[in-house]
N, C-alpha and C positions, 0 to 999 in steps of 0.2 A: 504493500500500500504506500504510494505516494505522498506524503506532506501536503498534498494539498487535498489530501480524500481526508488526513484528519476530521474535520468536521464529521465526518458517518459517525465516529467513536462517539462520539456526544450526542448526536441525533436520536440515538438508539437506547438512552439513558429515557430512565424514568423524569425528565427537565419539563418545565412548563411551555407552552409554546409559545409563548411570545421570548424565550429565549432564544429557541429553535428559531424564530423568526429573526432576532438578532443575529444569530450567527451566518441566516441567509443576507442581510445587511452588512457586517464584516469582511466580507469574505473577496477575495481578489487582490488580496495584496501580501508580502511575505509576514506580516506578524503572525506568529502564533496560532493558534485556532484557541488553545488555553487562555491566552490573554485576554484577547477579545470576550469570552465566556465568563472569566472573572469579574471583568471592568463592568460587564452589560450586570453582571450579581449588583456590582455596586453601585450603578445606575439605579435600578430598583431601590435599591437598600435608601439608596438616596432619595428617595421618590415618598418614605413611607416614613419618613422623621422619627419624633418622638410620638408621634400620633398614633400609632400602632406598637404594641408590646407582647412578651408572654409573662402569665402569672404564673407558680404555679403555688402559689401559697408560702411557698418558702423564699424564694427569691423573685424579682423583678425583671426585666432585659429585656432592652429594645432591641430592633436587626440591625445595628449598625455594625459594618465590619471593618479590619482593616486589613487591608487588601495589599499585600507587596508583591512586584512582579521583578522578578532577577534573571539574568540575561548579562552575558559579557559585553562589555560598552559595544553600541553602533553596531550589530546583529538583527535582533529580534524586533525594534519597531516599535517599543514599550511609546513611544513617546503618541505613536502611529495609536493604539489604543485609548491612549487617553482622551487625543484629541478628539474620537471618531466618538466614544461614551459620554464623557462630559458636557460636548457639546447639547447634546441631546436635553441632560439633566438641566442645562443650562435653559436652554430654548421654553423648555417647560416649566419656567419659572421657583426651579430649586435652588437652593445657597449655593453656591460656590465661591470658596474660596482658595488661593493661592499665591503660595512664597508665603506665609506666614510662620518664618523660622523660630518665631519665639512662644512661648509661653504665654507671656503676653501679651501679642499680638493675635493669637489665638480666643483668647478669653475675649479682648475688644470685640473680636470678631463676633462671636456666638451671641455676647448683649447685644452689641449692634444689629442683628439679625432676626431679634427675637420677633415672634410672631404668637399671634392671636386665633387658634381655629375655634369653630363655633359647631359645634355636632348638632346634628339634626335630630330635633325633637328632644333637644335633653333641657334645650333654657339654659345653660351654661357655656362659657367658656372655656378654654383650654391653652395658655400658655406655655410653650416652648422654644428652648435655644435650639434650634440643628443648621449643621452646615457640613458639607463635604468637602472633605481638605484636600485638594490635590500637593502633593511634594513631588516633582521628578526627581528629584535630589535627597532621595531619604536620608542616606549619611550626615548632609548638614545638619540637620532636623535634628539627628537623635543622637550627634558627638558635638552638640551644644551643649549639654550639662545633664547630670543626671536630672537635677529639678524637669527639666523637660520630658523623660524620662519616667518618672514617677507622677509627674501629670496624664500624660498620654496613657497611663495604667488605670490612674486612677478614675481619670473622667468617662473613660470606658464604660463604666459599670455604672454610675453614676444615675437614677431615675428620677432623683427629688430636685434638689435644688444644690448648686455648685460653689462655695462661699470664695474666694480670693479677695485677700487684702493687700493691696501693696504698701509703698512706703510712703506716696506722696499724693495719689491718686482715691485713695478711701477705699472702699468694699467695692468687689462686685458681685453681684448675686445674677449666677446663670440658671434661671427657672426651666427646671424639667430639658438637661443637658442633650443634646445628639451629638456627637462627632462621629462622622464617616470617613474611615481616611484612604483614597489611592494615593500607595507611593513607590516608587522606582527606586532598583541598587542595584550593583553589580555585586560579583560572588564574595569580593575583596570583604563586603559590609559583615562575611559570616566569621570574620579572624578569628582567633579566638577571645580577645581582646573584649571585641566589641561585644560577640555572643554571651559572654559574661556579664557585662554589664548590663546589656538589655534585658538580658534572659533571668537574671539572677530578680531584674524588676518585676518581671512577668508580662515585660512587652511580646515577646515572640510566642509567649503560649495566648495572647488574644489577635494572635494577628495569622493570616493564612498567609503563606510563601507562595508564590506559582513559580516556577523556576521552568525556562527553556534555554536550551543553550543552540539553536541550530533554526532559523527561517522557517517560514511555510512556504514553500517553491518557489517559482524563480518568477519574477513579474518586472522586467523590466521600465516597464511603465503603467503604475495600476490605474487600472479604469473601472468606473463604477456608473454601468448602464440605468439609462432612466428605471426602467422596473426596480431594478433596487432601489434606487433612491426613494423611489414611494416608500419602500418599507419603512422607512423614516417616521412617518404618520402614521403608522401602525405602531409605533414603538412611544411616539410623543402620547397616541390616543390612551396606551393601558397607564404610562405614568398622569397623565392627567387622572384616569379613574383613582388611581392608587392617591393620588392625592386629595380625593374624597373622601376616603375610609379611615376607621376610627374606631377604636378599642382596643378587646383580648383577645388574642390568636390560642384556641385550647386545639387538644387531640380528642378526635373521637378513639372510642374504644377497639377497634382495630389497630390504628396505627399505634396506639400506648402499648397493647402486647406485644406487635411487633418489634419494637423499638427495644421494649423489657427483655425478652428474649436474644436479641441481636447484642445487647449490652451484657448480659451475663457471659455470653459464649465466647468475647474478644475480651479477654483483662489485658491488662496494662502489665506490658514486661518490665520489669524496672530494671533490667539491664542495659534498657536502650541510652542511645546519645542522650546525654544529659541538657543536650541543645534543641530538643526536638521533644525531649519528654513531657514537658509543661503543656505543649500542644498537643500531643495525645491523651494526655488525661482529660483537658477541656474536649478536645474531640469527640471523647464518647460520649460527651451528654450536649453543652452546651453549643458549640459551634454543628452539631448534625441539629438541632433544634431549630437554630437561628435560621439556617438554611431552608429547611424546612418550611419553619413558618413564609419566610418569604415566599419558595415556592407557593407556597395556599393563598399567599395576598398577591400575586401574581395570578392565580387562577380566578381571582374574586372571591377567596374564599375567605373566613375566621375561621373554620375548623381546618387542623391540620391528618388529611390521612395516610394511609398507607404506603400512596405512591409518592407520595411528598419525604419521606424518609426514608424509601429503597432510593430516591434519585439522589437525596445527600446525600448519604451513602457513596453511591456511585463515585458520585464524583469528588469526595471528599477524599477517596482511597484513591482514587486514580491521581490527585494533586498528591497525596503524599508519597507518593511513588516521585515522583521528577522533587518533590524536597526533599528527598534521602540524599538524591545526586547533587541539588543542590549545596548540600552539608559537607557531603564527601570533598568537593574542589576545594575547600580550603580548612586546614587541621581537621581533615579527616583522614578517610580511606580515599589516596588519590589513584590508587590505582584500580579502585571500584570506578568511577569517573571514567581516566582515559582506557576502561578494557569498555566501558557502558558508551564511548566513543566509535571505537573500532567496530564493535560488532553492531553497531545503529550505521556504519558506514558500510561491510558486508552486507546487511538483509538488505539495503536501499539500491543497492548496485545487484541485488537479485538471488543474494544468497549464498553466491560462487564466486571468490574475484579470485585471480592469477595473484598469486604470493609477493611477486613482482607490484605488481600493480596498489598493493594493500605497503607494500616499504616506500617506495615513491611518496607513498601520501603521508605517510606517518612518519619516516624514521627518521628525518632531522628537523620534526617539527621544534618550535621554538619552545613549545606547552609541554614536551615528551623528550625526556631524552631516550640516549639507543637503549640502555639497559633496562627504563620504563617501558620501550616497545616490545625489546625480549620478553619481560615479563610479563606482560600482556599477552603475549603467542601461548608464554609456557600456562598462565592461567585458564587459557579459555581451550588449548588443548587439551590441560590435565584435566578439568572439570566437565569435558567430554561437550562441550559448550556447539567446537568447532575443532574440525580435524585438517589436515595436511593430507594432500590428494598430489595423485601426478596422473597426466595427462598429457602421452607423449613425450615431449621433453620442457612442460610446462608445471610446476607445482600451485596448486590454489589451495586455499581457505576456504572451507565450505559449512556454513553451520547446519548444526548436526539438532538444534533446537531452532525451530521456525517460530515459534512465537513469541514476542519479545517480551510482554508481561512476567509469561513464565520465566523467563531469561535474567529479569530485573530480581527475581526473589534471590536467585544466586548473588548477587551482584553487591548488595545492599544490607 
């Protein structure tokens, strides 16, 4: 399958359609087909403010998410995402904000923005701060100071009301907080340095990673035919609805057993990466919920069911498949990376390359050295991955595991 057929993988998830319909609006240019599916999450998520939440008696949480997409600089077209979803949330009369590097230009932001909705048939009002932060530049953002840091954690979770005081400026009170954040990094963001500091916060267990490292096909000059571009107004039409609605997002009783069932059967290894653990412990309850829910206020719905939790699901394992890889590229397992390099470059060239043809490409890369490529061969030969063939008087590399999923469990 081609990089540019990705999109079928997501089609085929249990996803709402007016994603599916986003993704038929994305599509034609090398970014990602993952990107695009995220940014369009956070478009929604953006669409549905404070105004929408789940209860469940124990705790509170609105759908906002925080959304980072990593990509080796001038690759993947992250910037290509933003512009194309944003825009969108923009058109449709949602907050947007951006380059708000501080703390407290952030806080301005959210009083400045605060808004007034008025639910239908209740006689009351509804007061909230929300706005969507875009940062292409996540690094500045989050090796500004820990304060920044421990704010970005805190106001996460945040549903009442958000106190800051400064030093010169008085109080400020952010009633019934939103912050949605898209933001952009390269691998570098994952040192171990930074991963500490963020992680030890609890920023990287409330944020999703999308990590690609490799284009969606080759588009020399991308072009987006009138019929797409209608799709536009099909996409501005549901966040207009979605900025109608208003309340509690519950589970009917299908999707709760489901869900209960699904959760006993996956525990949490506490062996894993200590940089990645935070986020699978929230995984199992809170971020497959959040998703969820949107999904159902995507469909018009307040009850969240069954398919709304097989499609998180879905796609939540399939994102943390490409953030394992993303971990591994820097203070992890690098040779999990460049062998999960190689052999995405055999299946794509058809499954069989000439041996020859596979050193050309790799073996004085800049990313590899020869001993990394050696090992690389001897890995995925001894792991029975891909074998060494002769043909004549030509040797190739031929995997011996056609499917790459299955491929990724080794790897990782």
């Amino acid at each position: 399958m081609s990089r540019d057929d990705s999109i079928n993988i997501f089609k085929e998830m249990h996803l709402p359609p007016i994603l599916k319909t986003y993704l038929d609006y994305t599509k034609g240019n090398e970014t990602p087909t993952l990107f695009h599916l995220w940014i369009g999450i956070s478009v929604l998520a953006g669409a549905c403010e404070r105004r929408i939440w789940i209860d469940t008696g124990f705790f509170k949480t609105g759908l906002n998410f925080y959304i980072i997409l990593v990509s080796p600089p001038g690759i993947c077209g992250k910037n290509t995402a933003f512009g194309m979803g944003y825009k969108l949330l923009k058109r449709a009369n949602f907050n947007i904000v951006r380059d708000a590097i501080t703390k407290e230009k952030i806080i301005v932001e959210m009083e400045d923005n605060r808004k007034v909705f008025n639910p239908e048939n209740t006689g009351k009002i509804f007061q909230h701060s929300s706005i969507t932060l875009v940062e292409e530049e996540l690094n500045i953002l989050t090796t500004s100071g820990q304060e920044m840091i421990k704010f970005l954690t805190s106001i996460y979770d945040t549903t009442d009301t958000y106190y800051y005081k400064t030093k010169h400026s008085g109080q400020y009170e952010i009633i019934n907080p939103f912050l949605n954040l898209g933001g952009a990094a390269v691998p570098s963001w994952f040192s171990s340095d930074v991963a500490n500091d963020v992680g030890n916060m609890g920023f990287l267990a409330r944020s999703i990673v999308v990590f690609e490292n490799e284009p969606r096909g080759i588009h020399p000059i991308p072009y987006m035919p009138p019929e797409q571009k209608a799709l536009a107004d099909v996409i501005l039409s549901k966040l207009d609805k979605i900025g109608t609605m208003f309340g509690t997002i519950t589970f009917d009783r299908e999707a709760q057993d489901y869900f209960e069932t699904w959760y006993k059967e996956h525990p949490i290894d506490v062996t894993e990466d200590y940089r990645i653990l935070g986020y699978l412990v929230r995984k199992r309850r809170i971020h497959i919920w959040k998703l969820a829910a949107l999904f159902a206020v995507a469909n018009d719905r307040y009850i969240i069911k069954k398919e709304d939790i097989i499609g998180a699901i879905e796609l939540l394992d399939y994102t943390e498949k490409k953030l394992r890889l993303a971990f591994s590229t820097i203070g992890g397992n690098k040779t999990a990376y460049l062998t999960n390099r190689v052999i995405t470059y055999i299946h794509n060239e058809g499954g069989k390359v000439p041996l020859e043809k596979v050193v050309r490409k790799f073996y004085d890369e800049p990313s590899m050295t020869r001993q990394e490529f050696k090992d690389v061969i001897d890995t995925i030969t001894e792991m029975h991955i891909a074998r060494l063939s002769i043909s004549g008087n030509d040797r190739y590399l031929e995997l011996m595991v056609k499917d790459l999923d299955t491929i990724d469990k080794y790897l990782v």
